[in-house]
ROLUM-988323 format. One record per residue (C-alpha): residue number from 1; x, y, z; residue in three letters. Coordinates in steps of 0.05 Angstrom, whole numbers, plus 32768, in hexadecimal, padded with zeros to 4 digits. Example, Ala and Ser with C-alpha at 12.3 -4.5 7.8 and 13.67 -1.06 7.14 Angstrom:
ROLUM-988323
+-----+------+------+------+------+
| pos |   xx |   yy |   zz | code |
+-----+------+------+------+------+
|   1 | 80F6 | 7FA6 | 809C |  ALA |
|   2 | 8111 | 7FEB | 808F |  SER |
+-----+------+------+------+------+
end
This chain:
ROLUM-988323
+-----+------+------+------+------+
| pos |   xx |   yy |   zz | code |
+-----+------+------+------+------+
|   1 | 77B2 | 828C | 8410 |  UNK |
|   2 | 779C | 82B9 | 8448 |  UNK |
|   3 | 7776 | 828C | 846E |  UNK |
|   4 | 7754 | 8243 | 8473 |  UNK |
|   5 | 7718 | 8259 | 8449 |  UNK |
|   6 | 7750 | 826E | 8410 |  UNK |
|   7 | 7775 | 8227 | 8418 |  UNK |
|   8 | 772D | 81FC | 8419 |  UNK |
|   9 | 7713 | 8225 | 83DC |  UNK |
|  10 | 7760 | 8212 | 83B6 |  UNK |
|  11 | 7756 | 81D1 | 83D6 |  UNK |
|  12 | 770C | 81CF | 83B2 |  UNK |
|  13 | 772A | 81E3 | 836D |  UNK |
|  14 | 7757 | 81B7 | 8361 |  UNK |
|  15 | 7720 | 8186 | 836E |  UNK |
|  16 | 76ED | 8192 | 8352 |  UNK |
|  17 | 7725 | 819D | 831A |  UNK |
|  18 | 7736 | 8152 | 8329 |  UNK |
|  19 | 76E8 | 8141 | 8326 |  UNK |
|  20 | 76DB | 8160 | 82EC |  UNK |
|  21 | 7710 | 8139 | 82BC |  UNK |
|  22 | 76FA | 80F9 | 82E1 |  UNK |
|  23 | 76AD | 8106 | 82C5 |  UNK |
|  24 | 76C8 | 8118 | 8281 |  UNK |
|  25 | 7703 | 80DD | 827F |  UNK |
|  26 | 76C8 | 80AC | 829A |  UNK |
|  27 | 7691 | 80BE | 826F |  UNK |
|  28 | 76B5 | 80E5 | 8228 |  UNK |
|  29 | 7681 | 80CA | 81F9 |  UNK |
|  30 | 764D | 80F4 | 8222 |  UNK |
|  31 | 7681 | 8125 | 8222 |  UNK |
|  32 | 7665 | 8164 | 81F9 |  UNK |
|  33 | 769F | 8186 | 81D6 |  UNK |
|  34 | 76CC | 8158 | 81F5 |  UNK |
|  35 | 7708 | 8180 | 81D7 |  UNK |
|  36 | 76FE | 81C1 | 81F2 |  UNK |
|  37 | 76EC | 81A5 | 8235 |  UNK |
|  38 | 772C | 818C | 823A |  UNK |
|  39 | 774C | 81CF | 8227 |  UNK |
|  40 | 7725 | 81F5 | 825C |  UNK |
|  41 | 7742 | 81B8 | 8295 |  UNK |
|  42 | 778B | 81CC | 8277 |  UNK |
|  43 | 7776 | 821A | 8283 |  UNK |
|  44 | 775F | 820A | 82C4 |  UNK |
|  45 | 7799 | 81E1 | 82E5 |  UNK |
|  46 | 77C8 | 8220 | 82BC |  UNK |
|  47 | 77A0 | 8253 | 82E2 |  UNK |
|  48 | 77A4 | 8220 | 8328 |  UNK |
|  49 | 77F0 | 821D | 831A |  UNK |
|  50 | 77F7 | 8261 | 8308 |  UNK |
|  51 | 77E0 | 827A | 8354 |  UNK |
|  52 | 7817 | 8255 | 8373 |  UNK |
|  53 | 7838 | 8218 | 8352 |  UNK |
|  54 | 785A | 81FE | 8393 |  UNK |
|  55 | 7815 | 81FF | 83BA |  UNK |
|  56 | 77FD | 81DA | 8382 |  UNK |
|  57 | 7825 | 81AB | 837E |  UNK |
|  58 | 781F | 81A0 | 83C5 |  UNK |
|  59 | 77D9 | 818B | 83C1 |  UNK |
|  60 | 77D9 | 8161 | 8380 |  UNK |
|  61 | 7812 | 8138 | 83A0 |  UNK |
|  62 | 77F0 | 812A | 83E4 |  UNK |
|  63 | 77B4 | 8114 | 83BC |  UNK |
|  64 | 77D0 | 80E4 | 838D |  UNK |
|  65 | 7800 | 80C7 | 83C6 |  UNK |
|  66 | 77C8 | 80BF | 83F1 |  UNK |
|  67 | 778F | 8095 | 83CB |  UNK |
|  68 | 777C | 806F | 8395 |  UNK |
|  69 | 773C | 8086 | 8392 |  UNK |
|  70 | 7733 | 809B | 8348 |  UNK |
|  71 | 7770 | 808E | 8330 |  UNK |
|  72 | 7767 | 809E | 82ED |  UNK |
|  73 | 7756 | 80EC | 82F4 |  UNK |
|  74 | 778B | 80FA | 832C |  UNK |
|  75 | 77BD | 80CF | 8302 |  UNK |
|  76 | 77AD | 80FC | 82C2 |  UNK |
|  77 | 77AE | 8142 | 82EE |  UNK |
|  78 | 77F3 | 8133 | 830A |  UNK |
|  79 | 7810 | 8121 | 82C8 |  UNK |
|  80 | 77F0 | 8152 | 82A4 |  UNK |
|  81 | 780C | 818A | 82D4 |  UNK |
|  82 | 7858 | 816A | 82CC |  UNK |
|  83 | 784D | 8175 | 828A |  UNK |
|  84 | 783C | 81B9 | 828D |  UNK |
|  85 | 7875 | 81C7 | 82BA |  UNK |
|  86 | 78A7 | 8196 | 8288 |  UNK |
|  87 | 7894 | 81BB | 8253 |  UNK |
|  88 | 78AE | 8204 | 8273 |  UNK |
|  89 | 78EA | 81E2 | 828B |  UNK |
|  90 | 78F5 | 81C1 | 823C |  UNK |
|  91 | 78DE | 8207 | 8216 |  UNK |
|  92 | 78A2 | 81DD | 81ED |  UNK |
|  93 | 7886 | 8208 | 81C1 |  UNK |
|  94 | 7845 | 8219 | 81D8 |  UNK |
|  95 | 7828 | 81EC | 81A2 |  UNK |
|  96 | 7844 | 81AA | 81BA |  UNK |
|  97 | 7838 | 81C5 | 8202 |  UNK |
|  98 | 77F5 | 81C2 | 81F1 |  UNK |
|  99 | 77F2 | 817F | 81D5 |  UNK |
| 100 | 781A | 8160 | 820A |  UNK |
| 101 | 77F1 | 817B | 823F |  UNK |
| 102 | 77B4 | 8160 | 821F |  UNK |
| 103 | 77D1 | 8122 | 8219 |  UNK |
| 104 | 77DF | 8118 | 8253 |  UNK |
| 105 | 7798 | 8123 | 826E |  UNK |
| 106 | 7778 | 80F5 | 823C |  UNK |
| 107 | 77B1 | 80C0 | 8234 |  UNK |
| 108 | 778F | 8084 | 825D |  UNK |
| 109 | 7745 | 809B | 823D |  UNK |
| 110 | 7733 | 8059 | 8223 |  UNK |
| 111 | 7744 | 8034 | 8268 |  UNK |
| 112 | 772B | 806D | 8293 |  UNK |
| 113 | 7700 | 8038 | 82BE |  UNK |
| 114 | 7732 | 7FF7 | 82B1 |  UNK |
| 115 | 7761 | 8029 | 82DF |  UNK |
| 116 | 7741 | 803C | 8312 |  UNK |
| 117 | 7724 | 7FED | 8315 |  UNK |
| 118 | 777D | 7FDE | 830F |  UNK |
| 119 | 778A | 8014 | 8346 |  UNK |
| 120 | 775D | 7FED | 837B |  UNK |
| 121 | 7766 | 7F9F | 8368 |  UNK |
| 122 | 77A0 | 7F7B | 8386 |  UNK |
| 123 | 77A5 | 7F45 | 8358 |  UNK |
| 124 | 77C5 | 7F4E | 8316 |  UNK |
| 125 | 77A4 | 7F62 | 82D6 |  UNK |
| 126 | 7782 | 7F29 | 82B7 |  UNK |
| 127 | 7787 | 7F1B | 826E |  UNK |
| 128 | 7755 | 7F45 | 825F |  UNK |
| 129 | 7769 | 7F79 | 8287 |  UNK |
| 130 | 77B5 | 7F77 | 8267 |  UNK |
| 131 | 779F | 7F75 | 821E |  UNK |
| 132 | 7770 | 7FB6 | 822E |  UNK |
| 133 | 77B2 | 7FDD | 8250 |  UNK |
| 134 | 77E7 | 7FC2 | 8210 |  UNK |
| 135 | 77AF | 7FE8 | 81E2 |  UNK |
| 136 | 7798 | 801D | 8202 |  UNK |
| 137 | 77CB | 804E | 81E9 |  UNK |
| 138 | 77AE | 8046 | 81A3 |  UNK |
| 139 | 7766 | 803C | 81AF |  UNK |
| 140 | 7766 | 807B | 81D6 |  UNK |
| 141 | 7788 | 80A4 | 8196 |  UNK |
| 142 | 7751 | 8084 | 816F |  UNK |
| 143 | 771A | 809A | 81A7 |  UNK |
| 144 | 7734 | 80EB | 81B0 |  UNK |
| 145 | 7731 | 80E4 | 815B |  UNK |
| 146 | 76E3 | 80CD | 8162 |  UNK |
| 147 | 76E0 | 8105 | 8193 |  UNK |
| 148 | 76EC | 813B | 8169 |  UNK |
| 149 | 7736 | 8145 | 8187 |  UNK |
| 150 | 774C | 8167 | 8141 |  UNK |
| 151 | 779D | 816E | 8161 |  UNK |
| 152 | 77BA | 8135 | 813A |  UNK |
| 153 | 77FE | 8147 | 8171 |  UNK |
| 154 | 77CC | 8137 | 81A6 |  UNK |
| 155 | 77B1 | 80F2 | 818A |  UNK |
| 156 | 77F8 | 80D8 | 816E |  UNK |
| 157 | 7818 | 80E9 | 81B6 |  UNK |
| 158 | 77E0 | 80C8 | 81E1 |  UNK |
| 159 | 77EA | 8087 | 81AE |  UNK |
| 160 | 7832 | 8086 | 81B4 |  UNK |
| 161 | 783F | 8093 | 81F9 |  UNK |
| 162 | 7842 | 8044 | 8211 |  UNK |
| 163 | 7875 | 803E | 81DA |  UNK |
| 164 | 78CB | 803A | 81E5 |  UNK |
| 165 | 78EC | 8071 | 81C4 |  UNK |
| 166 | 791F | 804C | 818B |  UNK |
| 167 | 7968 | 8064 | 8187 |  UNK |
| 168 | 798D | 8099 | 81B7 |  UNK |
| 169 | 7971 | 80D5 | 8196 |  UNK |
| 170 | 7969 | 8114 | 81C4 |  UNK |
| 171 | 7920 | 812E | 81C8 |  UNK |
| 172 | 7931 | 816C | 81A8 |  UNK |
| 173 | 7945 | 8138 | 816C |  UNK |
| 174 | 7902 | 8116 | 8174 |  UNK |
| 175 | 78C4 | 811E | 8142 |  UNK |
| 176 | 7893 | 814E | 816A |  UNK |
| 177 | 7865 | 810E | 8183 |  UNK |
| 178 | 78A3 | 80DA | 8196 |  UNK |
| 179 | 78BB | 811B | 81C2 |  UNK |
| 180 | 7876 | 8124 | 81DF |  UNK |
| 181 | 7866 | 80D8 | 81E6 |  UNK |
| 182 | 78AA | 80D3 | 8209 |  UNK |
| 183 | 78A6 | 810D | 8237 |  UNK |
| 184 | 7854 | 80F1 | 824F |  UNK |
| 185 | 7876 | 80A3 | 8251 |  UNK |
| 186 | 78AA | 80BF | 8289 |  UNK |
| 187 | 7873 | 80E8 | 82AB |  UNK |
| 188 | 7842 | 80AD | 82B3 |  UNK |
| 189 | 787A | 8082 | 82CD |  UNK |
| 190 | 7885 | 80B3 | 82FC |  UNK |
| 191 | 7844 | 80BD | 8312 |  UNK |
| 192 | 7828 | 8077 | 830E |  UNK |
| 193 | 7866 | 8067 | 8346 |  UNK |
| 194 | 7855 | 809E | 8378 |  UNK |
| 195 | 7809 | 8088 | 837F |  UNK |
| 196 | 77F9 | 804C | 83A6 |  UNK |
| 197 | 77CF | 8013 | 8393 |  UNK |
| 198 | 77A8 | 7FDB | 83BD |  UNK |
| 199 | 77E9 | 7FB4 | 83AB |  UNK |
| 200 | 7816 | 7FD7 | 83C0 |  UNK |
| 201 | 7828 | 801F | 83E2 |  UNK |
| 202 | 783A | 8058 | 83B1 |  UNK |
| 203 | 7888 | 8062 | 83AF |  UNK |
| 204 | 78A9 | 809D | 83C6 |  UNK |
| 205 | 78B6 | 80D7 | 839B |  UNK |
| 206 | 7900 | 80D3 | 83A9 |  UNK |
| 207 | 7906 | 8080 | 8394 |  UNK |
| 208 | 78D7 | 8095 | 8356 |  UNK |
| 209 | 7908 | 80C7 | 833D |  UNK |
| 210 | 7945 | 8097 | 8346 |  UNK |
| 211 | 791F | 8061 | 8327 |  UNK |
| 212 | 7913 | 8084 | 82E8 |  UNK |
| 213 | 7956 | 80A0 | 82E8 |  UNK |
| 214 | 7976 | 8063 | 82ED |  UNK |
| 215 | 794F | 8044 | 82B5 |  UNK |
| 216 | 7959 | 807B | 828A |  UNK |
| 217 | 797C | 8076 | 8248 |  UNK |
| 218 | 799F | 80AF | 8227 |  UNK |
| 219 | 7963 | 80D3 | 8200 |  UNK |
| 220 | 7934 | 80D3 | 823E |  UNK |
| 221 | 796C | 80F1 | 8277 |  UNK |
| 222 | 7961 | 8133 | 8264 |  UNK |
| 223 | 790E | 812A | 826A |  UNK |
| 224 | 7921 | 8105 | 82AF |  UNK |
| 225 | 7958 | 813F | 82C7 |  UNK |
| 226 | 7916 | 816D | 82B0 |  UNK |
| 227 | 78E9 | 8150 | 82D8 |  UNK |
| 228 | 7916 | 8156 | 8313 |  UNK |
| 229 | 7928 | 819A | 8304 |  UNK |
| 230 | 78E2 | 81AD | 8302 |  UNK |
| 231 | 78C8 | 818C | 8342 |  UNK |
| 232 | 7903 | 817E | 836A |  UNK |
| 233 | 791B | 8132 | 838B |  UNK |
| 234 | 78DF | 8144 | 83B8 |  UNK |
| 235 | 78A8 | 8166 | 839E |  UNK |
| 236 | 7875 | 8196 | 83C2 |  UNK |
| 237 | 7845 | 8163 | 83EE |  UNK |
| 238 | 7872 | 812A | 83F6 |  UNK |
| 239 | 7894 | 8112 | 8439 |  UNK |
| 240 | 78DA | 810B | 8448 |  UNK |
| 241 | 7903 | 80F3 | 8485 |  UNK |
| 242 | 7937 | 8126 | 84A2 |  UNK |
| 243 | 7976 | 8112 | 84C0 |  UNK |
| 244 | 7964 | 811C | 84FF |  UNK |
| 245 | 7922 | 80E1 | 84FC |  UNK |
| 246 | 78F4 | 8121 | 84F0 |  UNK |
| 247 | 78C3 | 8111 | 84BF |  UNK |
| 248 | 78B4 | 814F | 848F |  UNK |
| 249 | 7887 | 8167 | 8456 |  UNK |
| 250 | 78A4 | 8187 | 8417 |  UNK |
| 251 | 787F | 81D3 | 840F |  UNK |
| 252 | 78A4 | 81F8 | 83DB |  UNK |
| 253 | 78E0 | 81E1 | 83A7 |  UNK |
| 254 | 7920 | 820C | 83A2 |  UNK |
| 255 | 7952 | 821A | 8375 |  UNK |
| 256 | 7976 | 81D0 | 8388 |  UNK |
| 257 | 794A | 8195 | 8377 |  UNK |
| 258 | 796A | 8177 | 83BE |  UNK |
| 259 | 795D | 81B3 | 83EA |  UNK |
| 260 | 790F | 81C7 | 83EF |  UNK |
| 261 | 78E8 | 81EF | 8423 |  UNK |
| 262 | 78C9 | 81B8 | 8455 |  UNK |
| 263 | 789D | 81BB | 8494 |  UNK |
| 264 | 78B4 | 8190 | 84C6 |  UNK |
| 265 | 7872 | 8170 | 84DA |  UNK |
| 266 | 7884 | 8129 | 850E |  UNK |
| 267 | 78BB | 8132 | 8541 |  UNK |
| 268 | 78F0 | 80F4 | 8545 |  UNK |
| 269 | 78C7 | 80CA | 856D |  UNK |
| 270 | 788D | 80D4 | 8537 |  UNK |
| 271 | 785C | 8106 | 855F |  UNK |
| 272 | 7845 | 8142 | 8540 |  UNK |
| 273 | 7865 | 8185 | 8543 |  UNK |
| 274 | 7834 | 81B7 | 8563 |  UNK |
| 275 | 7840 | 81EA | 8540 |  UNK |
| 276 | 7860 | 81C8 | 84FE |  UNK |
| 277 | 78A2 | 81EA | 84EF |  UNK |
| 278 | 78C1 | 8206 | 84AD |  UNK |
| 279 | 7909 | 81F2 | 849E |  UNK |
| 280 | 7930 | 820B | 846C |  UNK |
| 281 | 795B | 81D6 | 8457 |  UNK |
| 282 | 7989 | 81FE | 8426 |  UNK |
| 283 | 799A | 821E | 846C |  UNK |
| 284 | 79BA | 81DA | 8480 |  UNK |
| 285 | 79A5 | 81A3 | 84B6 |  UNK |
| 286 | 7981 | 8183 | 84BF |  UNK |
| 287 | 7982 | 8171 | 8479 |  UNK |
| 288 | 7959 | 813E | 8456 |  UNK |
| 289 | 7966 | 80F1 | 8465 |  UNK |
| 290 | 793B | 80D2 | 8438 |  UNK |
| 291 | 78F3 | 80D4 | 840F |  UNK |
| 292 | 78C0 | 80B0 | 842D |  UNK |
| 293 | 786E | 809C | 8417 |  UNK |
| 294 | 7833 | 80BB | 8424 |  UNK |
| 295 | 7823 | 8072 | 844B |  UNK |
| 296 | 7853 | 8083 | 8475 |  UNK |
| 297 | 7837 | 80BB | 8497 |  UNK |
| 298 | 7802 | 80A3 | 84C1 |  UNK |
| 299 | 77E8 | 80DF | 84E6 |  UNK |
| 300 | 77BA | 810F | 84D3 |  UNK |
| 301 | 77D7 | 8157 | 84BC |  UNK |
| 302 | 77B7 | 8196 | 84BA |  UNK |
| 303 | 77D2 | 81AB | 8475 |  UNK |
| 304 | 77B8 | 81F3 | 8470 |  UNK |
| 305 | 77E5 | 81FF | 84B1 |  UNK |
| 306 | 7819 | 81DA | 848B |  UNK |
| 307 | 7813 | 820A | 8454 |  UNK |
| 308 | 780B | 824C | 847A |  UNK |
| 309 | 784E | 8244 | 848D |  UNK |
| 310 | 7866 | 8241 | 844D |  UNK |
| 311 | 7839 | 8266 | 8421 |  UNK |
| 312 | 7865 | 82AC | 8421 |  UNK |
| 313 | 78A7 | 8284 | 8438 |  UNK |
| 314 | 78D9 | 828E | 83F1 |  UNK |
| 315 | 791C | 825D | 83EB |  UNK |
+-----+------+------+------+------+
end
């Protein structure tokens, strides 16, 4: 990223990335070769990732920690990209990679709308509403079938993925779609926590982590401890309070899920740093205090400047 033209036109990929899934996800029946659209999305975000994961990261987080404005696609991107990156950290063979990615772009297909509709209303679900989200897991297997999605890994994971694993069996011990459906059920958790809703405000990344880790029973630890091995107690994009009051954005993970590259953005009194400043935190202090929302954050950032600092910067 050599300049602001390089960061709008990454800025424009993954968005019209975004954009794209949402037309396909609202409309699949006037999908043509639904299937193989949804491979060439995967290749996409692969190649996006592949450029620099951190920076990507970085922007998928700030969008779905920002707005619910279509929920469904940004939901589907960010879990479909933990995925990807859960499935390097686990070894999946590139088979169940595959089907797990695809899943997890097509797993809320048959309540693509009833999401978005969820994401803005602050009442709760009706009755209707609730008996469309209890079977949309297996309506939307049955939908990718009429589709012409021939991966039978693919449809079994997307209708399981709602359900409780049974028993304390490792996912390695797991048949191939109770591993998948479980890896996509801890994902969507995840992700459904750090995005806000008219409701209520998105949780921190930090508080979603602990949740899930605190709930977690002995088979899914090890696809929790993944997830934070792969994207850190503070992931690229999200905010976190220093020690000092400082208020700072996460830019690149390191090699300690606690101790990422962060741009110190508001001073302690909550005005903004001009210029930002990068901090090493596995340098020492100040060191992180706490996680905190994208609500939180009132002011207006100039992320590419944000980024500039950080693009080259190694941990």
């Amino acid at each position: 990223m050599q300049n602001e033209n390089d960061y709008e036109d990454l800025l424009g990929l993954w968005a019209d990335l975004e954009s794209g899934l949402g037309i396909i996800l609202g409309s699949p029946g006037s999908t043509q070769e639904f299937a193989q659209r949804v491979l060439q999305y995967d290749h996409w975000m692969r190649d996006l990732l592949e450029r620099d994961t951190d920076l990507g990261l970085y922007l998928l987080f700030q969008l779905a920690g920002n707005s619910p404005v279509g929920y469904s696609a940004s939901h589907a991107l960010v879990c479909s990209v933990l995925c990807h990156l859960i499935a390097l950290e686990l070894k999946l063979p590139a088979p169940e990679r595959n089907s797990l990615v695809h899943a997890a772009l097509t797993m809320n297909i048959a309540m693509t709308e009833l999401q978005d509709q969820l994401a803005k209303q602050t009442e709760k679900p009706s009755a209707a509403q609730q008996h469309a989200i209890l079977s949309h897991a297996t309506k939307g297997a049955l939908m990718l079938g009429d589709l012409g999605v021939a991966d039978a890994l693919w449809r079994d994971t997307v209708a399981l993925h709602h359900e409780e694993s049974k028993g304390r069996a490792a996912p390695q011990a797991m048949l191939p779609a109770r591993r998948l459906a479980h890896i996509l059920r801890v994902v969507d958790r995840y992700a459904a926590m750090i995005s806000p809703r008219k409701s209520r405000e998105g949780r921190s990344a930090m508080e979603s982590v602990r949740t899930i880790l605190s709930g977690a029973n002995h088979e899914n630890d090890e696809v929790s401890a993944a997830l934070v091995r792969t994207v850190g107690l503070c992931p690229p994009g999200t905010f976190v309070r220093m020690e000092n009051r400082q208020v700072a954005v996460v830019m690149r993970r390191s090699g300690k899920p606690n101790l990422p590259l962060v741009v110190i953005v508001l001073s302690d009194t909550g005005t903004p740093l001009k210029p930002p400043q990068l901090h090493q935190t596995t340098n020492g202090k100040p060191a992180i205090k706490s996680a905190l929302t994208a609500a939180a954050v009132h002011e207006h950032l100039n992320h590419y400047l944000i980024l500039k600092l950080g693009v080259n910067a190694t941990v």
